[in-house]
RORO-519318 format. One record per residue (C-alpha): residue in three letters; residue number from 1; x, y, z. Coordinates in steps of 0.2 Angstrom, whole numbers, always signed. Example, Ala and Ser with C-alpha at 12.3 -4.5 7.8 and 13.67 -1.06 7.14 Angstrom:
# residues 2
ATOM    r    k     px     py     pz
ATOM  ALA    1    +62    -22    +39
ATOM  SER    2    +68     -5    +36
END
This chain:
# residues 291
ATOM    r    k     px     py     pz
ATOM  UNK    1   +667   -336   +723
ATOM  UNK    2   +664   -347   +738
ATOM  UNK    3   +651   -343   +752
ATOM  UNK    4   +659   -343   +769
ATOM  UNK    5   +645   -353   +776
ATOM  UNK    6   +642   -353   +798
ATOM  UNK    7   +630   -361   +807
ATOM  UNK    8   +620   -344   +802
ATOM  UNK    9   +623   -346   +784
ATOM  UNK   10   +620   -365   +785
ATOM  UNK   11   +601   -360   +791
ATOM  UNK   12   +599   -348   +780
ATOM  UNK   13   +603   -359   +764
ATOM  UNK   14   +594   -372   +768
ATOM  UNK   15   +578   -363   +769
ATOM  UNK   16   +580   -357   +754
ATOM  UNK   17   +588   -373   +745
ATOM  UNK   18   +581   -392   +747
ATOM  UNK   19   +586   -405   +738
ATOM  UNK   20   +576   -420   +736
ATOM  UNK   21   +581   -436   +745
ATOM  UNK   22   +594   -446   +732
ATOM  UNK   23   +593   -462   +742
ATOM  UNK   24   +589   -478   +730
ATOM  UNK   25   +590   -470   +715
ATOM  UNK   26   +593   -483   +698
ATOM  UNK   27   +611   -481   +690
ATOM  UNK   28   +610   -477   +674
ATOM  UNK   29   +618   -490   +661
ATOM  UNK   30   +628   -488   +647
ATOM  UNK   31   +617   -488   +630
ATOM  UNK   32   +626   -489   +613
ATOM  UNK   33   +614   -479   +597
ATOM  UNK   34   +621   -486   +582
ATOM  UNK   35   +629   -474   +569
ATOM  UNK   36   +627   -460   +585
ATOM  UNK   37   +637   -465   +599
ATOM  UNK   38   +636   -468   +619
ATOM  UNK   39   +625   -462   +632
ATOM  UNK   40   +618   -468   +651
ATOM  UNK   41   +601   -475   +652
ATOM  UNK   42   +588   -479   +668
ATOM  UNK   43   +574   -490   +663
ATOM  UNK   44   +563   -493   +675
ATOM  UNK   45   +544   -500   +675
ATOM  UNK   46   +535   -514   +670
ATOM  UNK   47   +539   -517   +652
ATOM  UNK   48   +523   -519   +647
ATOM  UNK   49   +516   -504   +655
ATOM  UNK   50   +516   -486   +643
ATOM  UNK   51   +533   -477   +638
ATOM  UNK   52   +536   -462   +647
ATOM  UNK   53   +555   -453   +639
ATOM  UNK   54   +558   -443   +648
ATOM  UNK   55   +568   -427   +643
ATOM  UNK   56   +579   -414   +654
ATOM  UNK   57   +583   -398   +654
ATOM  UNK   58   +599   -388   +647
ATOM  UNK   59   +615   -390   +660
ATOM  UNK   60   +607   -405   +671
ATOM  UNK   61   +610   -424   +668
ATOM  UNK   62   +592   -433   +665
ATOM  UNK   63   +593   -439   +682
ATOM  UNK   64   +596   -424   +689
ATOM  UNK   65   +580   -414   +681
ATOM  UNK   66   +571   -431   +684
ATOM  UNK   67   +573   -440   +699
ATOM  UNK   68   +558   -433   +709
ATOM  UNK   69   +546   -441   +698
ATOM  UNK   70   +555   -456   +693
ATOM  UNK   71   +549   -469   +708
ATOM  UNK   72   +532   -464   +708
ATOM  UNK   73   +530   -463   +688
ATOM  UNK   74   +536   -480   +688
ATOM  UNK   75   +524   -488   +698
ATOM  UNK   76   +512   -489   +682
ATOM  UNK   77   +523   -485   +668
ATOM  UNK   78   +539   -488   +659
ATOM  UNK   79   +549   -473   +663
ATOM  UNK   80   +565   -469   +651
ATOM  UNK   81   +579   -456   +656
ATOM  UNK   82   +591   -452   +647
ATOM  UNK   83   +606   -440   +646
ATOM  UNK   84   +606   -430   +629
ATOM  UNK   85   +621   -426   +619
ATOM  UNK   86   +636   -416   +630
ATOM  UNK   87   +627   -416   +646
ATOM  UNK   88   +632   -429   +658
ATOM  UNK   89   +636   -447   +652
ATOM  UNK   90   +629   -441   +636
ATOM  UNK   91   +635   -444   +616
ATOM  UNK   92   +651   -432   +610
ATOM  UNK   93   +648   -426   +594
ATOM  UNK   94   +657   -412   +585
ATOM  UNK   95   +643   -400   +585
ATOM  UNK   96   +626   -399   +598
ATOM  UNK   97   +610   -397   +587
ATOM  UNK   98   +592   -398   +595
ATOM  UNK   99   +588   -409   +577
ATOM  UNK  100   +601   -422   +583
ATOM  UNK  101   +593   -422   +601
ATOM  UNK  102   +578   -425   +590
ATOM  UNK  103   +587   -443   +582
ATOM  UNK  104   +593   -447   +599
ATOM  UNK  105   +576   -449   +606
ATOM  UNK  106   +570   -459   +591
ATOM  UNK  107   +586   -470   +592
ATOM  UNK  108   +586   -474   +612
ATOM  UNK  109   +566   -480   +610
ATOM  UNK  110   +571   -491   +596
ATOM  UNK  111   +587   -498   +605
ATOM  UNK  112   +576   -502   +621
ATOM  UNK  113   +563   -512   +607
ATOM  UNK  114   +551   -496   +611
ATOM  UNK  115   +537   -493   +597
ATOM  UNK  116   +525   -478   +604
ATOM  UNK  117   +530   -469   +616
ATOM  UNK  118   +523   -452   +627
ATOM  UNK  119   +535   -439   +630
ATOM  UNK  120   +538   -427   +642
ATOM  UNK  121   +552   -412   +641
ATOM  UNK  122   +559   -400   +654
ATOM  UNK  123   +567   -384   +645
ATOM  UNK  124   +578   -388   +633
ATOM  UNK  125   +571   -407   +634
ATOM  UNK  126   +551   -396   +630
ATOM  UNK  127   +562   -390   +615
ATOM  UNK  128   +567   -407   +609
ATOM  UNK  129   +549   -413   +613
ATOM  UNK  130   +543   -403   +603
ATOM  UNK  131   +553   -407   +589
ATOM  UNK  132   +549   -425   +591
ATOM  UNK  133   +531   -424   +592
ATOM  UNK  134   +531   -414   +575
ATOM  UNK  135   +543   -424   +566
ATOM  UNK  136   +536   -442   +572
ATOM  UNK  137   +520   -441   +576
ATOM  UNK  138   +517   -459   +571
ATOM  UNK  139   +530   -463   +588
ATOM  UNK  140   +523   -449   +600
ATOM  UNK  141   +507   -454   +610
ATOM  UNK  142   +506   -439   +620
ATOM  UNK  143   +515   -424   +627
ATOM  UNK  144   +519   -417   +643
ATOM  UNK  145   +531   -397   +643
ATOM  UNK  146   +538   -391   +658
ATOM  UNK  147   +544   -374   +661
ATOM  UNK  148   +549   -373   +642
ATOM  UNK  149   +547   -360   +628
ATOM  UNK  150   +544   -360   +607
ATOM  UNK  151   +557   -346   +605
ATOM  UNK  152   +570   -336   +611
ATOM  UNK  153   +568   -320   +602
ATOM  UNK  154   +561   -309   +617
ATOM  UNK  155   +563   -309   +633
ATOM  UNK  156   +577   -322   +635
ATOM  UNK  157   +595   -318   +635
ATOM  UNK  158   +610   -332   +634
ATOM  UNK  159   +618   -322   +650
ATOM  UNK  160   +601   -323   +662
ATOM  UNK  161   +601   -342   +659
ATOM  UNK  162   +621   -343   +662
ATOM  UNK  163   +619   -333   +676
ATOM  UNK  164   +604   -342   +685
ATOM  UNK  165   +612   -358   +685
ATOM  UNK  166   +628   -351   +688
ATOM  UNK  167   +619   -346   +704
ATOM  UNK  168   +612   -363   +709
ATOM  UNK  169   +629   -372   +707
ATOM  UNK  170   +637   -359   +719
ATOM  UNK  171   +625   -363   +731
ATOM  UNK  172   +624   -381   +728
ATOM  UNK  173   +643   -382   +727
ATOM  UNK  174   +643   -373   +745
ATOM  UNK  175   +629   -383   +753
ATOM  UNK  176   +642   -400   +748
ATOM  UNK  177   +655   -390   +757
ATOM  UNK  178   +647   -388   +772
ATOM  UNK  179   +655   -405   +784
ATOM  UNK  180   +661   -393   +797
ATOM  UNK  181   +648   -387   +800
ATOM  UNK  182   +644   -399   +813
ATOM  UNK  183   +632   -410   +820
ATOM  UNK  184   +616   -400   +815
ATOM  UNK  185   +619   -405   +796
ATOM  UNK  186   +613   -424   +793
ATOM  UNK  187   +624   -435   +785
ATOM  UNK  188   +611   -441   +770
ATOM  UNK  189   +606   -422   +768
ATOM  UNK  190   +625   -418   +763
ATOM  UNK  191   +625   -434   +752
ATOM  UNK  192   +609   -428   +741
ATOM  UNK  193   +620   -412   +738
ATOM  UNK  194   +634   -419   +734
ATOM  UNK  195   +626   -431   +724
ATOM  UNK  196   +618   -414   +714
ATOM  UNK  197   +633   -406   +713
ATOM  UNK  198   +641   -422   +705
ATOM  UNK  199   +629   -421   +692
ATOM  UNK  200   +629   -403   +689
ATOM  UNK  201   +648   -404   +686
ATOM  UNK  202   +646   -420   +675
ATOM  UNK  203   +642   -407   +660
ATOM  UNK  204   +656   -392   +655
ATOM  UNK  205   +654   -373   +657
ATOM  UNK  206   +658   -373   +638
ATOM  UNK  207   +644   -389   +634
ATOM  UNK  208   +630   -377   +644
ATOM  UNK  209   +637   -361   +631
ATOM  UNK  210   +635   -371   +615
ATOM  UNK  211   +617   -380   +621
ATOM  UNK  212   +612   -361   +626
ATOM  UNK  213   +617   -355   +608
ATOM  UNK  214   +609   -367   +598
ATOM  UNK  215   +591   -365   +610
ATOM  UNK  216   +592   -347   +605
ATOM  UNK  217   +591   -354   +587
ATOM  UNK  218   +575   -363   +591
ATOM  UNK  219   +559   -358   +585
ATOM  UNK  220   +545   -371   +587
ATOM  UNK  221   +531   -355   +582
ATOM  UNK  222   +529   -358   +563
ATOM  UNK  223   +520   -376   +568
ATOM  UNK  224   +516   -377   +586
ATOM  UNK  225   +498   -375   +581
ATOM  UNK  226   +500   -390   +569
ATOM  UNK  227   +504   -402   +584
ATOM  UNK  228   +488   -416   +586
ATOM  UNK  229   +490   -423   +601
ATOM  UNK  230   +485   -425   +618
ATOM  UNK  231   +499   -413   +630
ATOM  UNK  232   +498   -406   +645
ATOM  UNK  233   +510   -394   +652
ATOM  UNK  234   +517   -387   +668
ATOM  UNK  235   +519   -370   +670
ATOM  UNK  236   +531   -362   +682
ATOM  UNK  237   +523   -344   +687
ATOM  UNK  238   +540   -339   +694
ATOM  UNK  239   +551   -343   +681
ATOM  UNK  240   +566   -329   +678
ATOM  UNK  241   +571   -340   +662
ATOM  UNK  242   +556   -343   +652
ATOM  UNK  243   +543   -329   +654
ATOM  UNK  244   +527   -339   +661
ATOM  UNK  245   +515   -329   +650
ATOM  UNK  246   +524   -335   +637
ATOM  UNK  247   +524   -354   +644
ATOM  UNK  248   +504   -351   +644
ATOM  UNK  249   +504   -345   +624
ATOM  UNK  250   +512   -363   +622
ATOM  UNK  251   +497   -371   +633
ATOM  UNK  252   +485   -361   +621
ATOM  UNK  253   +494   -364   +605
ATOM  UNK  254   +490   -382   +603
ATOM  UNK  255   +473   -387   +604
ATOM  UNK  256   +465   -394   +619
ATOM  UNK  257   +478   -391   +632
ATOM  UNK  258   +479   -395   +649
ATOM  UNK  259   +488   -383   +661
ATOM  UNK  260   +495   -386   +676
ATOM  UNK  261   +502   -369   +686
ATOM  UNK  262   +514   -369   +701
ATOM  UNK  263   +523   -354   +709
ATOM  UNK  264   +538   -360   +707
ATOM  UNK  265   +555   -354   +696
ATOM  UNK  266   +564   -364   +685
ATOM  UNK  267   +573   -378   +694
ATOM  UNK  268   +556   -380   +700
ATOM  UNK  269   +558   -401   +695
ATOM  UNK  270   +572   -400   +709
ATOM  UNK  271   +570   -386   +722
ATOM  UNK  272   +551   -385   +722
ATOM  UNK  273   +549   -404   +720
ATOM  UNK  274   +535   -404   +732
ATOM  UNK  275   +525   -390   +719
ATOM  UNK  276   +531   -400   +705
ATOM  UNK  277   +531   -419   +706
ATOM  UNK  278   +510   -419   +710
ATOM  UNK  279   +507   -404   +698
ATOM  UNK  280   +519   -417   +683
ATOM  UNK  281   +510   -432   +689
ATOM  UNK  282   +492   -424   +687
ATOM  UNK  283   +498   -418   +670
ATOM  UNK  284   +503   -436   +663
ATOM  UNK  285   +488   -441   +671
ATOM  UNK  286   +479   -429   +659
ATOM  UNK  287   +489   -434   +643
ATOM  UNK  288   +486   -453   +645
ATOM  UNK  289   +467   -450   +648
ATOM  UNK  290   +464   -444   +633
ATOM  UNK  291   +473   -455   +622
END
């Protein structure tokens, strides 16, 4: 249903909406997996500096969930984004399975001649981190989660997450459609909507149902505990998808975890970018200290 926005409404959603400034962002490029398929790529940093892969969330493009953090993460590592399979630019495959998201990560480090890398996750990509850290620990440096869980089994229903980002495309999708408004609405401030909205539209209704379906399949709490490795994670203590008390029995599951805690929900890497972006770097700054 679209919102009939005035100059009223127009006020009102901004205050409760704000999207990032898009202006210079890299263009992903076109990176072929062999045996796997296609996907898009930004690779930015000096080469020789630390792998940072970063992994987003369910729904979003990895630029999208990402693009906060990139510039200033970049200034000191070698920052990886990718999209994962059915969202975006990402690889088609007949079926969408988080161990396959697994491979994809493995396969984009060794196309980009990566050896050791750090990875960081953002729901579903927390999922996949995960996953990667336990079943190549020899690639896996270090570890940052972000507004991510171990299980679906309480708590969480399919229909919640559906319905929350159901909600922040509508108003996205309105904020884009706001040109007659007039004056009051700066030009670049429409461009970074539509620029989100783009993004959000790159990946289908029926690709965000299948990726919820198997992520109510995953279950990281048989091994969590087995997981050596410096991590740090950010919780987001107004999260309506993935409880935040049970974000913090992921911090105290694996030994030696640093926290980070902002009250934010869980677009908090886009809409609460001013929470997140220095609560994420302050986490990676944790991670790569104790390696």
């Amino acid at each position: 249903m679209s919102l009939d926005l005035s100059a009223a409404g127009w006020r009102a959603t901004r205050r409760v909406v704000t999207v990032p400034p898009t202006a210079g962002l890299p263009d992903p490029e076109p990176l072929a997996l062999p045996g796997r398929g296609r996907t898009a790529v930004v690779d930015v940093g000096p080469r020789d500096a630390p792998a940072v892969i970063l992994l987003h969330s369910v729904a979003c493009t990895g630029m999208l969930t990402w693009y906060p953090v990139v510039a200033k993460l970049a200034e000191r590592h070698r920052v990886v984004v990718f999209d994962q399979r059915w969202h975006g630019q990402g690889i088609r495959s007949h079926d969408f399975r988080l161990d396959d998201c697994t491979g994809d990560v493995i396969a984009v480090a060794d196309a980009l001649g990566i050896g050791e890398f750090f990875v960081a996750g953002y729901s579903m990509g927390g999922m996949v981190s995960q996953h990667v850290a336990h079943q190549y620990p020899e690639r896996v440096r270090g570890m940052v989660l972000c507004s991510t869980g171990a299980n679906f089994r309480r708590g969480i229903r399919q229909r919640v997450a559906l319905d929350l980002f159901g909600r922040t495309m509508h108003v996205l999708r309105d904020r884009a459609r706001i040109g007659s408004v007039g004056p009051a609405t700066p030009h670049a401030r429409l461009e970074d909507h539509r620029w989100a909205l783009a993004e959000f539209r790159s990946t289908s209704p029926w690709a965000i149902a299948s990726a919820l379906e198997e992520i109510g399949r995953f279950d990281s709490t048989g091994w969590l505990h087995e997981l050596r490795l410096p991590t740090s994670m950010v919780i987001t203590s107004r999260d309506q998808f993935i409880a935040p008390s049970h974000q913090r029995w992921i911090a105290d599951r694996i030994a030696g975890t640093a926290s980070y805690e902002i009250p934010a929900g869980h677009a908090a890497c886009v809409l609460s970018a001013d929470l997140f972006v220095p609560a994420f770097l302050a986490a990676c700054g944790s991670v790569m200290g104790r390696v």
